[in-house]
C-alpha positions as CSV (number, residue, x, y, z in Angstrom):
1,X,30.3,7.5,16.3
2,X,33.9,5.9,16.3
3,X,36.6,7.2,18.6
4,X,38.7,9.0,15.4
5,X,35.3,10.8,14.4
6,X,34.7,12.3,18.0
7,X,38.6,13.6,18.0
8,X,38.0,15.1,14.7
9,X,34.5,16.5,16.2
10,X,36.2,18.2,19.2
11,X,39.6,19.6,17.6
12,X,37.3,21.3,14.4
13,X,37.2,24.6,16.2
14,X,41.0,24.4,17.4
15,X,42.0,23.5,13.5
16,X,40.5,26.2,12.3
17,X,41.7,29.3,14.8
18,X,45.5,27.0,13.8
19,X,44.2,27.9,10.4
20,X,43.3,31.5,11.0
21,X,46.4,32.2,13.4
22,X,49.0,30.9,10.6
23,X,46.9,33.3,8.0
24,X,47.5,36.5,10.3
25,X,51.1,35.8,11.1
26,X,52.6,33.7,8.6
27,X,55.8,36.0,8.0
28,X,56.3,35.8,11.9
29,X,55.8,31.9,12.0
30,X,57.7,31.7,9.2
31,X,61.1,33.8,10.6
32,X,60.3,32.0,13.8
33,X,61.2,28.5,12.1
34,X,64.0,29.9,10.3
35,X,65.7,31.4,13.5
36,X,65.0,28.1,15.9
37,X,66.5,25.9,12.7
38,X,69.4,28.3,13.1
39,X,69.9,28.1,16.9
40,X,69.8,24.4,16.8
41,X,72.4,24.2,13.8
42,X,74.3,26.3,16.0
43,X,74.3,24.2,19.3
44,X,75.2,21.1,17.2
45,X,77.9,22.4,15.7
46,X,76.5,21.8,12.1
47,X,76.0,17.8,12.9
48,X,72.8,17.9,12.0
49,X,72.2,20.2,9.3
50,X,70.9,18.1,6.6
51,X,68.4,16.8,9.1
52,X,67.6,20.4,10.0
53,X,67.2,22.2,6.7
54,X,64.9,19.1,6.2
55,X,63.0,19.5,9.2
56,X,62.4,23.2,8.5
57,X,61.2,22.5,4.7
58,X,58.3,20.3,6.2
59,X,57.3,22.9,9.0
60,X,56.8,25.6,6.2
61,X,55.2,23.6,4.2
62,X,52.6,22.5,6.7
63,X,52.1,26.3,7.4
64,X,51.7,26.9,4.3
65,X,49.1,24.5,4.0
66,X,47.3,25.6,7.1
67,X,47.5,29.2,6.3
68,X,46.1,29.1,2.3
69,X,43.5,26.3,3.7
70,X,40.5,27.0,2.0
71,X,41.7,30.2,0.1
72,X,39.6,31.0,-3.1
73,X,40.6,32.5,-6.3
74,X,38.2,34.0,-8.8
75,X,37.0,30.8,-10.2
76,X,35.5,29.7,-6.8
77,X,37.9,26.7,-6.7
78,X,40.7,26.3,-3.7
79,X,44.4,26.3,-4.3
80,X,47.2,24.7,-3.2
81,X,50.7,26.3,-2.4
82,X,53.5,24.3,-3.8
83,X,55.3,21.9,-2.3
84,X,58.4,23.1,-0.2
85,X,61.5,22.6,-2.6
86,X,63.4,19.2,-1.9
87,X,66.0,19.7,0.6
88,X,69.5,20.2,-1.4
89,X,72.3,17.7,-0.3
């Protein structure tokens, strides 16, 4: 067993409370990134806002991910949310 399969071995049951924890509360997670992505455009002054907005597309989109992991519809089959939107320039 290589090094790579014993890390995925030990963080399996971290993953999956991520996964559960981002299911329960992904409204809160989600405001959460949208108010840090504001306090940061704030203390730079709008410098980085392109950079931020991107940022904050990516970190829903992994939530998303994490918290429709392994949801099923009534075929049996899993779905995937979109994609977050492309960030506007």
């Amino acid at each position: 067993m290589g090094l790579m399969d014993n890390l995925k071995a030990k963080l399996a049951p971290a993953k999956d409370k991520v996964s559960d924890f981002a299911q329960r509360h992904e409204d809160k997670v989600q405001h959460g990134i949208d108010r840090a992505a504001r306090v940061v455009d704030e203390k730079t002054k709008g410098k980085y806002s392109n950079k931020i907005q991107s940022g904050t597309g990516k970190a829903k989109g992994a939530m998303d991910r994490l918290a429709h992991k392994g949801d099923d519809t009534a075929t049996g089959t899993s779905t995937r949310p979109p994609d977050a939107p492309p960030p506007t320039t």
